[in-house]
C-alpha positions as a Markdown table, in Angstrom:
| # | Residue | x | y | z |
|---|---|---|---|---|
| 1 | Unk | -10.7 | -11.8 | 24.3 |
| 2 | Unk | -11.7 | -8.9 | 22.6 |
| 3 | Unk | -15.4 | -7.7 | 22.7 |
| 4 | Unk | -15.5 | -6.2 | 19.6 |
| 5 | Unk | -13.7 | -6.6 | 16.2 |
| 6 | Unk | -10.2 | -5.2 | 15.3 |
| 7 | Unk | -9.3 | -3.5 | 12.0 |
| 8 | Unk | -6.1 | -5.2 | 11.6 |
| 9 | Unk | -5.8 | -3.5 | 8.3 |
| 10 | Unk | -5.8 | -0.1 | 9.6 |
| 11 | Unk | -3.3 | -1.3 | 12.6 |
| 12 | Unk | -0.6 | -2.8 | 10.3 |
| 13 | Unk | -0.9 | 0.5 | 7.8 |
| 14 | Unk | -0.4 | 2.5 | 11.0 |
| 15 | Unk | 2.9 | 0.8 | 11.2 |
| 16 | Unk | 4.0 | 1.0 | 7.9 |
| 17 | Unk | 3.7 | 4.6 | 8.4 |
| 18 | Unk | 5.4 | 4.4 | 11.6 |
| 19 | Unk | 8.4 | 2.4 | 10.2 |
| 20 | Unk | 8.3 | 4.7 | 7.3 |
| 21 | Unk | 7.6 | 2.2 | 4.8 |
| 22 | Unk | 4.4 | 4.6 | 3.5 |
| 23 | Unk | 4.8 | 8.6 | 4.2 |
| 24 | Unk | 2.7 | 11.0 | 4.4 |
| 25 | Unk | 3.8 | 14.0 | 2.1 |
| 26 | Unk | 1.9 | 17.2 | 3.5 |
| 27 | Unk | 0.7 | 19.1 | -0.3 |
| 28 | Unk | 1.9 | 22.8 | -0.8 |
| 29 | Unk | -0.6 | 25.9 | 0.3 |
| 30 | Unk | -1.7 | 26.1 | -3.7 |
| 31 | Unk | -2.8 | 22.6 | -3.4 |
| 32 | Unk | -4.6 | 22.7 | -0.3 |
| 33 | Unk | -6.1 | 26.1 | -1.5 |
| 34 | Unk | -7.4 | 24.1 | -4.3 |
| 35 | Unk | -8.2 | 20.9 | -2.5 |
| 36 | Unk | -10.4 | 23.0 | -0.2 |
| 37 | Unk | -12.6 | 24.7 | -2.8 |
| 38 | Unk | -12.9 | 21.5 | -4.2 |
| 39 | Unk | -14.6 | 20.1 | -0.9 |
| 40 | Unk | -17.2 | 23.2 | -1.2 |
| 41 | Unk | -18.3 | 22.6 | -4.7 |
| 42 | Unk | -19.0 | 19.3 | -3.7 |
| 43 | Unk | -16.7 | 17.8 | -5.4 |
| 44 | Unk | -14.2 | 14.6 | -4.1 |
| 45 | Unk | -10.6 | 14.7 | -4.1 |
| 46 | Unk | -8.0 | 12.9 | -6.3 |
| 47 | Unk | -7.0 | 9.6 | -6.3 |
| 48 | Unk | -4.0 | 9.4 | -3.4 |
| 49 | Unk | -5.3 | 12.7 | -2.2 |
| 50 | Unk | -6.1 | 12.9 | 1.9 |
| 51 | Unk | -7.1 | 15.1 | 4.3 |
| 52 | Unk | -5.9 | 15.3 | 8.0 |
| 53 | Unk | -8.3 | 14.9 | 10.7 |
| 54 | Unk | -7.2 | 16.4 | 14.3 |
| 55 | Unk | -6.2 | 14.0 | 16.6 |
| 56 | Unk | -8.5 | 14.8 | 19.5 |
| 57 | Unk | -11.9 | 15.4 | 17.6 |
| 58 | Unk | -11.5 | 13.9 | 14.8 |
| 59 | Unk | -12.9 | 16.2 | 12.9 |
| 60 | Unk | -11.2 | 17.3 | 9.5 |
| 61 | Unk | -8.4 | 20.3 | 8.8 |
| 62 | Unk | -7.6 | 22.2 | 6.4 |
| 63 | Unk | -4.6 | 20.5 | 5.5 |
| 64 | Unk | -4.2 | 17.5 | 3.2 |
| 65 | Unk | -1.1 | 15.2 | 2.4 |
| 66 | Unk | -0.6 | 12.1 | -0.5 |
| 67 | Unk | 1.1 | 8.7 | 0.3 |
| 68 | Unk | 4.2 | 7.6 | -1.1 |
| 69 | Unk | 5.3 | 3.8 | -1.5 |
| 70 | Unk | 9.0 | 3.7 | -1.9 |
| 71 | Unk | 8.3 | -0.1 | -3.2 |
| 72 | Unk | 10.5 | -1.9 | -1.6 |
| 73 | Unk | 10.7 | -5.6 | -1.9 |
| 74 | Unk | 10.0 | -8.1 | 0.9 |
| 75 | Unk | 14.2 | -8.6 | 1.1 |
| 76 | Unk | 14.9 | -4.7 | 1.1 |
| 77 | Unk | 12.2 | -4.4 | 4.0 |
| 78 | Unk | 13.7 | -7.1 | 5.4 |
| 79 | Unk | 17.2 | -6.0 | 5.9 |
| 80 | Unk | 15.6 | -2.6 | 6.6 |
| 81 | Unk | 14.0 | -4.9 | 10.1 |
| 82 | Unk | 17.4 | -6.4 | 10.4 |
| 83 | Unk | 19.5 | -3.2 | 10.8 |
| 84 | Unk | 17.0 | -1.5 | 12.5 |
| 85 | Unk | 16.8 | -4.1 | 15.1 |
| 86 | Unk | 20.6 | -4.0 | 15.3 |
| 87 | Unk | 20.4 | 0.0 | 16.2 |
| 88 | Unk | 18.0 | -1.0 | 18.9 |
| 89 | Unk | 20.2 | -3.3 | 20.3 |
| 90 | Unk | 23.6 | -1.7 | 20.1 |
| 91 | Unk | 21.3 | 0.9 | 22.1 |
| 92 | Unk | 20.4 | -1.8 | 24.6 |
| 93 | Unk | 24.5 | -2.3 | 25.1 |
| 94 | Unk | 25.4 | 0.6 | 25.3 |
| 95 | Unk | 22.7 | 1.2 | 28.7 |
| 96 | Unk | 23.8 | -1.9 | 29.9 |
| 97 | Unk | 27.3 | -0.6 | 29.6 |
| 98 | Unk | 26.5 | 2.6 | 31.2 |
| 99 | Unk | 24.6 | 0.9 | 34.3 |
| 100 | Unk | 27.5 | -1.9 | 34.9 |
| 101 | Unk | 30.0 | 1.1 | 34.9 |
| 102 | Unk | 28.0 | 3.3 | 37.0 |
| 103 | Unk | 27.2 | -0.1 | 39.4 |
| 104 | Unk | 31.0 | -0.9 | 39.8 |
| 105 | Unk | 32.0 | 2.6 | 40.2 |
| 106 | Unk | 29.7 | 3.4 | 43.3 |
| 107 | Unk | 31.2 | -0.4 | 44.3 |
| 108 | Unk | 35.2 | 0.9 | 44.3 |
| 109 | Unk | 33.6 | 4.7 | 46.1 |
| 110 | Unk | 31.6 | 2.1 | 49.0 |
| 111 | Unk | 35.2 | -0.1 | 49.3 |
| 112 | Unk | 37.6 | 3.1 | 49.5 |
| 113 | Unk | 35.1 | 5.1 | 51.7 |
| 114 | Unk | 34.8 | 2.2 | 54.2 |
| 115 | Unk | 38.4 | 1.6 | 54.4 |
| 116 | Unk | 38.9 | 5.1 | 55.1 |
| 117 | Unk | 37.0 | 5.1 | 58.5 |
């Protein structure tokens, strides 16, 4: 049981990043220029505008990106599941493959190099 509470939220927006359902588009060096002095005077970004934090302090950079949605509907995301799902298991074959070959292969070498003796 977890001791304290989970932002499920920010979990499941994590993986629609990671399954590229929302990307991160990194801003030009104008923009960040511009995005910066805006931070000095005080002054908050734009709607949709974000800036990075470093991973291991978590303190903020320099750089900043926007989010894009390609909208997809629940069926388009769906399929997009579906095929990738497929990839990961033609993947999971094709080791399976390559272990069972490699298996009977150092089988037949064991055979031939006993009858040999």
């Amino acid at each position: 049981m977890a001791k304290e509470r989970l932002d499920i939220k920010n979990e499941l927006q994590q993986f629609r990043f990671d399954m590229n359902f929302l990307q991160k588009i990194d801003c030009t060096k104008e923009e960040n220029n511009t995005y910066q002095r805006m931070l000095k005077n005080g002054e908050s970004l734009p709607n949709g505008v974000y800036q990075y934090k470093d991973p291991t302090t978590e303190e903020y950079i320099q750089s900043f990106y926007t989010v894009w949605d390609p909208e997809l509907t629940d069926a388009e995301k769906q399929e997009y599941i579906k095929y990738k799902e497929l990839l990961h298991i033609k993947t999971i074959k094709n080791c399976v493959v390559f272990f069972t070959v490699l298996t009977i292969i150092s089988l037949v070498a064991t055979v031939v190099i006993l009858l040999l003796r």
